[in-house]
GUKOLDREN-472008 format. One record per residue (C-alpha): residue number from 1; residue in three letters; x, y, z. Coordinates in nm, 4 decimals. Layout:
# GUKOLDREN-472008
- NUM Ala X Y Z
...
//
This chain:
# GUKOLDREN-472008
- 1 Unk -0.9389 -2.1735 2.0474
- 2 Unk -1.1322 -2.0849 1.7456
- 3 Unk -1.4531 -2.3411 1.8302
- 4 Unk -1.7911 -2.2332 1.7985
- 5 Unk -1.8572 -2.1987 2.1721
- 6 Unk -1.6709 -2.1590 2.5278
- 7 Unk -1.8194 -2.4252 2.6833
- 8 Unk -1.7938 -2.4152 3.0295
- 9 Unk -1.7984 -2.7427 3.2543
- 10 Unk -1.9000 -2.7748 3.6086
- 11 Unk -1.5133 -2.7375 3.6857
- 12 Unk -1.4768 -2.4159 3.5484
- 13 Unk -1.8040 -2.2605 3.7202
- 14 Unk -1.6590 -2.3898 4.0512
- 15 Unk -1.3411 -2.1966 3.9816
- 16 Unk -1.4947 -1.8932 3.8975
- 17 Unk -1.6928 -1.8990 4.2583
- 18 Unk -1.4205 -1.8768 4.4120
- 19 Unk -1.2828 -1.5677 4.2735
- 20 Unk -1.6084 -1.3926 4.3808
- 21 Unk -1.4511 -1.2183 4.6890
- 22 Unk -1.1813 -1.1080 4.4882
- 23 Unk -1.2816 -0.9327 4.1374
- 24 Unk -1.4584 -0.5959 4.1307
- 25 Unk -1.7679 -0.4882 4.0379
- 26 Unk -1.6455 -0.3119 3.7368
- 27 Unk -1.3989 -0.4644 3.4688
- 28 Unk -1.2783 -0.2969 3.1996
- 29 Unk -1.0798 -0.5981 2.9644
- 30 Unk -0.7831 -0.4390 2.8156
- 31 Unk -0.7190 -0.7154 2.5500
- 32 Unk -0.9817 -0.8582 2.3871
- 33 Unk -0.9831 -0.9420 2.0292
- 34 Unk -1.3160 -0.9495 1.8661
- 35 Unk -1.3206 -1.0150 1.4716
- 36 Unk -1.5392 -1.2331 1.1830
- 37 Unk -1.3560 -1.4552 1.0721
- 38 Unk -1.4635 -1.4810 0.7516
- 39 Unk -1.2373 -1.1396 0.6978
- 40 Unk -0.9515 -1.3008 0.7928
- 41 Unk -0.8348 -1.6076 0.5504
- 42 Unk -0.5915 -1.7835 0.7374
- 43 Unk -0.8366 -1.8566 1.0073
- 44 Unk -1.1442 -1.8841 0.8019
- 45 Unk -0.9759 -2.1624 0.6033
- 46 Unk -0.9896 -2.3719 0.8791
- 47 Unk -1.3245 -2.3427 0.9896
- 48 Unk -1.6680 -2.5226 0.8577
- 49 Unk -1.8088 -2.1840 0.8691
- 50 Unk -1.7262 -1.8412 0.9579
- 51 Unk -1.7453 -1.7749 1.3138
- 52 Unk -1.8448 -1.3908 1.4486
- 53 Unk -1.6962 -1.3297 1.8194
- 54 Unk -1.8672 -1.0083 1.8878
- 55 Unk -1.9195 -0.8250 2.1930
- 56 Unk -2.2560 -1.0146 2.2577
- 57 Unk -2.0717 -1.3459 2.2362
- 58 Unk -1.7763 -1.1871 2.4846
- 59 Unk -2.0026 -1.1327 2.6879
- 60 Unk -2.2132 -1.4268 2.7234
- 61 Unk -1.8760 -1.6501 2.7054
- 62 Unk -1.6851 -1.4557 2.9870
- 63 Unk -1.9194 -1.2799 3.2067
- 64 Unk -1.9613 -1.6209 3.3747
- 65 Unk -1.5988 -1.6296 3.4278
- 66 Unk -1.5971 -1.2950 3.5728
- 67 Unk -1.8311 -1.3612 3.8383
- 68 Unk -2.0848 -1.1668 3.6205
- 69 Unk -1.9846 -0.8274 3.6672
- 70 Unk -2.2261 -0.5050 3.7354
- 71 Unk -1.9934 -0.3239 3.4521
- 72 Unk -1.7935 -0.5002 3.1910
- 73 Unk -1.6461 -0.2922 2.9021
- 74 Unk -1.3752 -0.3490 2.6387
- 75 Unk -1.0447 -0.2503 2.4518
- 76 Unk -1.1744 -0.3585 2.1609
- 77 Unk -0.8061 -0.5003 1.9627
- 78 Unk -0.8524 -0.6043 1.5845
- 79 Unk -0.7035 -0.9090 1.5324
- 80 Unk -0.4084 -0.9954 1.3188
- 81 Unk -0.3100 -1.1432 1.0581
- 82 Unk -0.0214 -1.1805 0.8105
- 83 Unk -0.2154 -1.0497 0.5018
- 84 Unk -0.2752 -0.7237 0.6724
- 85 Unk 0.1041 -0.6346 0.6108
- 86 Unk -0.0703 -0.4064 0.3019
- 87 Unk -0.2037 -0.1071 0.4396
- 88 Unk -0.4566 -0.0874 0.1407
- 89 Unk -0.5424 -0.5120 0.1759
- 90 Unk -0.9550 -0.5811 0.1727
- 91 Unk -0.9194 -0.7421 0.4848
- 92 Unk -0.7500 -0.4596 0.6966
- 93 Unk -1.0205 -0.2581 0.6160
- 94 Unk -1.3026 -0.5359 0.6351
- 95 Unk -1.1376 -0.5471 1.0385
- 96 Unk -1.1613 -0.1787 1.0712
- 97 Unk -1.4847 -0.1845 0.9729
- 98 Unk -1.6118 -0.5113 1.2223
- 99 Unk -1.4067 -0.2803 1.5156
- 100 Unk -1.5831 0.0022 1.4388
- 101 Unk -1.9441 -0.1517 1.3990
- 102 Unk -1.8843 -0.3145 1.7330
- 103 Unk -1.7606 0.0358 1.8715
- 104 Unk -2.0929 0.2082 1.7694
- 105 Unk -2.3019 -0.0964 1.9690
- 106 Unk -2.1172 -0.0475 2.2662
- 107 Unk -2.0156 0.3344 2.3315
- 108 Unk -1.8362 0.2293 2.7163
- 109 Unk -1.5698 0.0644 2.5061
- 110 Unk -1.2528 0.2168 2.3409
- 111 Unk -1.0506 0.0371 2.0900
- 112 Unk -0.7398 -0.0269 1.8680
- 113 Unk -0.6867 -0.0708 1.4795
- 114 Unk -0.3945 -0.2898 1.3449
- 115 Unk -0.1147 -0.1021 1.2562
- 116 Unk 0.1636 -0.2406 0.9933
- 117 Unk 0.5203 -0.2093 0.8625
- 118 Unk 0.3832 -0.0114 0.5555
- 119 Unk 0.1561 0.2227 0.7355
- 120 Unk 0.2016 0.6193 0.7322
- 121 Unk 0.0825 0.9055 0.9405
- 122 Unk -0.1608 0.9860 0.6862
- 123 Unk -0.2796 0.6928 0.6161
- 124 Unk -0.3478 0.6177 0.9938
- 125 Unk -0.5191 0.9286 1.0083
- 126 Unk -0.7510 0.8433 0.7831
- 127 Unk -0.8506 0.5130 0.9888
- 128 Unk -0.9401 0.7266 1.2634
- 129 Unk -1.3129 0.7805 1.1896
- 130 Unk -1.4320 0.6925 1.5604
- 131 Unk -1.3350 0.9577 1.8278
- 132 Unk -1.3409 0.5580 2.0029
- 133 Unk -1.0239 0.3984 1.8238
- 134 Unk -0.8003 0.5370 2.1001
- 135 Unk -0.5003 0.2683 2.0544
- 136 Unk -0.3263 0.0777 1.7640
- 137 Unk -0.1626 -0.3098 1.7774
- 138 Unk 0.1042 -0.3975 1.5893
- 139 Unk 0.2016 -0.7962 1.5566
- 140 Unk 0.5213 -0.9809 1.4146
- 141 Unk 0.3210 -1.1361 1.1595
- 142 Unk 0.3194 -0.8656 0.9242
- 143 Unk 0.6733 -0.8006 0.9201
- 144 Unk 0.8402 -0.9014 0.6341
- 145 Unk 1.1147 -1.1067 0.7704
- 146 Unk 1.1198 -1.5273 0.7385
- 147 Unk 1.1389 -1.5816 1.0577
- 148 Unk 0.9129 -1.3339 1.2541
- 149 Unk 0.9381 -1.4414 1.6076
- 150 Unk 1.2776 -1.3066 1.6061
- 151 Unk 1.2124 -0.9946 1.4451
- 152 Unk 1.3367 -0.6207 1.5987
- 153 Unk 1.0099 -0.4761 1.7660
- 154 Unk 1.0774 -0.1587 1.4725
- 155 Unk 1.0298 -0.4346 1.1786
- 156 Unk 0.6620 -0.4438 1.2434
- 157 Unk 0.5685 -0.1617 1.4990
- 158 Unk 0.5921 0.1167 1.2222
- 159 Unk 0.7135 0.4755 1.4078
- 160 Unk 0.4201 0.6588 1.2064
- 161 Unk 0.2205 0.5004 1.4593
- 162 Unk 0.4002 0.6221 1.7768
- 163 Unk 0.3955 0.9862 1.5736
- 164 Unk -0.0173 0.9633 1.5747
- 165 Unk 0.0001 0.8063 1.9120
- 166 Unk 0.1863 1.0843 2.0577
- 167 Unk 0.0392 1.3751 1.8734
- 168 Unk -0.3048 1.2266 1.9830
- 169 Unk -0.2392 1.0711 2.3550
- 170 Unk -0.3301 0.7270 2.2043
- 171 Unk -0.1598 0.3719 2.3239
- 172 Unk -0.0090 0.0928 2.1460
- 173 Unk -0.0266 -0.2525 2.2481
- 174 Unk 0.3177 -0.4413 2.1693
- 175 Unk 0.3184 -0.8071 2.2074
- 176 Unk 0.7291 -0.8748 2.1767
- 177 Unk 0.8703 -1.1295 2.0463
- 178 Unk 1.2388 -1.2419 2.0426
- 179 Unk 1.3328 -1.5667 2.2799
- 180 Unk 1.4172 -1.3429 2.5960
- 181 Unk 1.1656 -1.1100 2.5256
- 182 Unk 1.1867 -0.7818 2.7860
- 183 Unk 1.5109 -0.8882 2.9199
- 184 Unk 1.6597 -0.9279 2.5026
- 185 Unk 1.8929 -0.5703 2.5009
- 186 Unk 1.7256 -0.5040 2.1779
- 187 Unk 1.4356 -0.4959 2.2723
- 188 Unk 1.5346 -0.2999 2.5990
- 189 Unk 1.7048 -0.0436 2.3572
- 190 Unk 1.3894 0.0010 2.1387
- 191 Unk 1.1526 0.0858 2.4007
- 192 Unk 1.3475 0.3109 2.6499
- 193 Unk 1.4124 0.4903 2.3116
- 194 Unk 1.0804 0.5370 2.1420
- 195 Unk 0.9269 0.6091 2.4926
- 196 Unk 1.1218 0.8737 2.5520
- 197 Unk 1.0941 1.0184 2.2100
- 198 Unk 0.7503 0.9992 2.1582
- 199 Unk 0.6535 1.0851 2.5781
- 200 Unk 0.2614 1.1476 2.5098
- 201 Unk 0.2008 0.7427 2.3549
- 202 Unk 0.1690 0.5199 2.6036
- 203 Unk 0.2946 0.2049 2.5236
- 204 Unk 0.1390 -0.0986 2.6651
- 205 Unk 0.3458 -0.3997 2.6794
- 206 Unk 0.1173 -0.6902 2.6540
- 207 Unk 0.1190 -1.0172 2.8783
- 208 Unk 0.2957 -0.8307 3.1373
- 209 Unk 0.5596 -0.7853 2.8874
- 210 Unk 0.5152 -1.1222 2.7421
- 211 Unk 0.6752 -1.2986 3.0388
- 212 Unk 0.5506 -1.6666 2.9621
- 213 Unk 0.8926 -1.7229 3.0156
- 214 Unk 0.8114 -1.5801 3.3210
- 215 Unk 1.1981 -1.4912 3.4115
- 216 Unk 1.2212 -1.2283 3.1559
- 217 Unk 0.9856 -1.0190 3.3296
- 218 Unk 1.1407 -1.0712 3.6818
- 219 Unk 1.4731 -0.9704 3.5580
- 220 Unk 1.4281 -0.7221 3.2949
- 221 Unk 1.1104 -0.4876 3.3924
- 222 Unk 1.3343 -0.2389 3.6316
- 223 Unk 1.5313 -0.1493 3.3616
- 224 Unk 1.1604 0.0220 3.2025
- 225 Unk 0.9720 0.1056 3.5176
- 226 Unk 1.1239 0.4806 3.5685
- 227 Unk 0.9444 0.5126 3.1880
- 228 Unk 0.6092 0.6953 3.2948
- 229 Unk 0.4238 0.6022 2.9234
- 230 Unk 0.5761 0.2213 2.9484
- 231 Unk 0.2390 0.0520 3.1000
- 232 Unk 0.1201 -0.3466 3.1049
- 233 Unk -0.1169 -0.5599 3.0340
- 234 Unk -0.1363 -0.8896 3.2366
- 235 Unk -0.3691 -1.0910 2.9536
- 236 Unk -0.2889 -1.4427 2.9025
- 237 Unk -0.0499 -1.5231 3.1758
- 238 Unk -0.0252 -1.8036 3.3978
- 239 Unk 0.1789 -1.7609 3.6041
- 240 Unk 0.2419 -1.4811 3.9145
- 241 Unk 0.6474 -1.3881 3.9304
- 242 Unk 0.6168 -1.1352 3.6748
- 243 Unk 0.3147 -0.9634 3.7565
- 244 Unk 0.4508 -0.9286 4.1172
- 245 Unk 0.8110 -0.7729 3.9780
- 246 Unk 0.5832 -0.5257 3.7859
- 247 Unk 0.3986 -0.4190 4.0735
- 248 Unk 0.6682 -0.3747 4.2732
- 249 Unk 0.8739 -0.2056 4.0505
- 250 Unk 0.6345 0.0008 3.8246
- 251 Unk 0.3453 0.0717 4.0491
- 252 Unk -0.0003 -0.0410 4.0451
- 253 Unk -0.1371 0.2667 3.8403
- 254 Unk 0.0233 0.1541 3.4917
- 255 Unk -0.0660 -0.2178 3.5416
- 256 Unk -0.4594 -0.3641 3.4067
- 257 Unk -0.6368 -0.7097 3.3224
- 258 Unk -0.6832 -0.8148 2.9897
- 259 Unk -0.7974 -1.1381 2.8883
- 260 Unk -0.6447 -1.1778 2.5093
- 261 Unk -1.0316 -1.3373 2.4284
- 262 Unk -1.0186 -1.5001 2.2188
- 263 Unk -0.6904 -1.7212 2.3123
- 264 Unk -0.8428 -1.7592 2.6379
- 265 Unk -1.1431 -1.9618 2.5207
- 266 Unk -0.9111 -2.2406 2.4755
- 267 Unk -0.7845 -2.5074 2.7928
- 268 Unk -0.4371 -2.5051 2.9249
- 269 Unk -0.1713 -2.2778 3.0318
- 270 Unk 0.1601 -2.1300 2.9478
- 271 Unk 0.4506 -2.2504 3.1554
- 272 Unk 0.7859 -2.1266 3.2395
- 273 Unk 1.0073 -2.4212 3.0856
- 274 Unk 1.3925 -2.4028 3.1475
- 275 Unk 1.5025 -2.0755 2.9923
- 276 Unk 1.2178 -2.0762 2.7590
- 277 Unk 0.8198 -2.1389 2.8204
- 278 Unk 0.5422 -2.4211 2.6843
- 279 Unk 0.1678 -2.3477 2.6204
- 280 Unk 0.0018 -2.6663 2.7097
- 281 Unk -0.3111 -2.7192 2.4753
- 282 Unk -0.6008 -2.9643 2.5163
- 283 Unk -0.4009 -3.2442 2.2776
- 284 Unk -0.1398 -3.2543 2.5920
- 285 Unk -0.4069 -3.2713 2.8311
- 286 Unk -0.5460 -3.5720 2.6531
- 287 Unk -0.1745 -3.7474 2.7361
- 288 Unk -0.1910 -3.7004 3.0855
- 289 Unk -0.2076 -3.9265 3.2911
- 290 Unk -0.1828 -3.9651 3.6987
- 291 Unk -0.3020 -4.1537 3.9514
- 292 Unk -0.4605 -3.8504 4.1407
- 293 Unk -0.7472 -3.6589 3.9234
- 294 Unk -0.6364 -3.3725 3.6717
- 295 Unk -0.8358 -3.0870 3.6174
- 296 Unk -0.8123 -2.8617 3.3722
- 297 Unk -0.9187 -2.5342 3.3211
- 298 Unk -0.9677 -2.2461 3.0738
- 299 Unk -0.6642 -2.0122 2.9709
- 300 Unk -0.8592 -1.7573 3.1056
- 301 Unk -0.9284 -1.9111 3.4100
- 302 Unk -0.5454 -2.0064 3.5009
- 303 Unk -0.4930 -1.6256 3.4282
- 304 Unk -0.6893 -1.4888 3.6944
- 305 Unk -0.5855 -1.7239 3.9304
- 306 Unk -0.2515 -1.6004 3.8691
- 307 Unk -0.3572 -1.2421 3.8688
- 308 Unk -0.5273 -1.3162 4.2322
- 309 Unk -0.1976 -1.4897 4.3666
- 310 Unk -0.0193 -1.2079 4.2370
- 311 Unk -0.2235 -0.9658 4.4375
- 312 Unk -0.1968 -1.1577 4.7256
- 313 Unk 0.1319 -1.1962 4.7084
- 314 Unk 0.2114 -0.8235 4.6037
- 315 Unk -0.0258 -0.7570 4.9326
- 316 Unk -0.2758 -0.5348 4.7418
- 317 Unk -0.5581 -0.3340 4.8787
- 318 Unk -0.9161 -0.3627 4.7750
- 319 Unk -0.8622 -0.0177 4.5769
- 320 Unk -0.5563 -0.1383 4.3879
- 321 Unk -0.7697 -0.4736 4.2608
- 322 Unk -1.0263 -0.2002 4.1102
- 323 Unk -0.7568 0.0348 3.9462
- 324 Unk -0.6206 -0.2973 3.8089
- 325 Unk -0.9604 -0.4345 3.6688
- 326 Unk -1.0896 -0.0974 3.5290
- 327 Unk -0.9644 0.2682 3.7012
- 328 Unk -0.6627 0.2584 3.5245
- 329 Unk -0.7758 0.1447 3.1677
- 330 Unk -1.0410 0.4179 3.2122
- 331 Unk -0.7729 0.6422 3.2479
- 332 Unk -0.6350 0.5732 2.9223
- 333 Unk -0.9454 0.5818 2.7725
- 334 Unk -0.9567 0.9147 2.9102
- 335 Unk -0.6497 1.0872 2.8155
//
């Protein structure tokens, strides 16, 4: 996911034709992680060289994708990384720094700064040096539990940051974790609470509330929908059953595209597997085998498709597609 170029085969450009008649105009990408890595160890480490993924490259990589929109803008996210669990660490604020750089280069995007376990109102505050940072991400990995994936959402979402949030009608993008993600009652608990405490954050629950177990979503999202702040982003998955359930149950207006660049650089998909869910990589493409032909596509490819089927599906009108792909993230960005 981390090569030096997207390279696109003739596969992937024939897939993207045909979503011509379907995406807008305008896109605004609600998750998209741009970074150096060279700031961030754990992934620098296993490069030759440091690789920069700016909003140049974003562009260049997905715009081809996107049927090469008039209008494509950003949420810029930070991206994470364990050693950013320190509030003062080099490399938070060598990430702050890339985000805002990339801000000043491209004033029709809005962004988000990582947020950690540690962090306090004042020191948040003092992040905030671009009236453009209008959102913070948290991420398991800088909790300081063993076993993150199965941490409580409060172990490395810090509440300082739903104080700033609310006090400054920012949003927070939450990718859960925990095996039955939206439909695990802790979860549940944590966000019907902190929503309605803090009612001015919005809270964006990433990969339409990180159903890759695609079940989760289905069963679980009615139980947040009457929460007005409680939106989603549908970045990164593959599949359509949850993205229809949120539609139908939360409305449209608090639902936009993200394509959780730069994940989606890579080939595959994530599946819905049992009670649980698989991301198939390029090594288990390389084991397949069938006597018809296999193709196989981007992440960010199998994503829209889903996002298309989903609209068809969830019988959407031509205006809904375009608050989806941009009128509602501008929204946000306008609060």
């Amino acid at each position: 996911m981390f090569s030096k170029k997207m390279i696109h085969q003739a596969q992937d450009i024939e897939a993207a034709k045909a979503l011509s008649d379907f995406l807008p105009d305008r896109i605004v990408d609600m998750h998209a992680h741009l970074l150096d890595t060279s700031h961030i160890p754990s992934i620098d480490s296993k490069l030759d060289e440091s690789l920069v993924l700016d909003i140049d490259k974003y562009k260049n990589e997905m715009s081809p994708l996107l049927c090469n929109p008039k209008s494509l803008s950003l949420n810029i996210i930070a991206y994470p990384d364990k050693i950013m669990g320190d509030p003062d660490s080099d490399c938070l604020k060598k990430c702050d720094g890339f985000i805002i750089g990339q801000l000043n280069k491209a004033p029709d995007c809005r962004g988000e700064i990582i947020v950690t376990p540690n962090c306090t109102v004042d020191s948040i505050k003092k992040r905030l040096v671009n009236d453009r940072i209008r959102g913070f991400k948290c991420y398991h990995l800088t909790a300081k539990s063993d076993v993150t994936w199965n941490c409580p959402i409060g172990d490395y979402l810090p509440e300082a940051a739903w104080q700033v949030a609310n006090e400054k009608k920012m949003y927070i993008t939450l990718h859960m974790v925990k095996d039955k993600a939206l439909a695990d009652e802790s979860n549940l608990n944590y966000i019907r609470t902190m929503a309605k405490k803090y009612p001015d954050a919005v809270l964006i629950l990433a990969h339409a509330a990180r159903s890759f177990a695609s079940w989760t979503g289905v069963e679980a999202v009615e139980r947040v929908a009457d929460l007005e702040n409680v939106w989603f982003d549908f970045s990164a998955v593959c599949e359509s059953p949850a993205m229809i359930q949120i539609i139908r149950k939360a409305g449209i207006s608090r639902c936009m595209w993200g394509s959780d660049y730069p994940i989606c650089r890579a080939r595959g998909k994530a599946i819905s597997l049992a009670d649980t869910f698989y991301w198939i990589y390029q090594n288990d493409l390389d084991n397949f085998t069938s006597k018809t032909k296999v193709n196989n596509w981007t992440i960010a490819l199998e994503n829209l498709y889903a996002v298309k089927q989903a609209a068809i599906l969830a019988d959407l009108s031509v205006k809904d597609i375009e608050d989806l792909f941009a009128n509602n993230a501008l929204t946000l960005f306008n609060r």
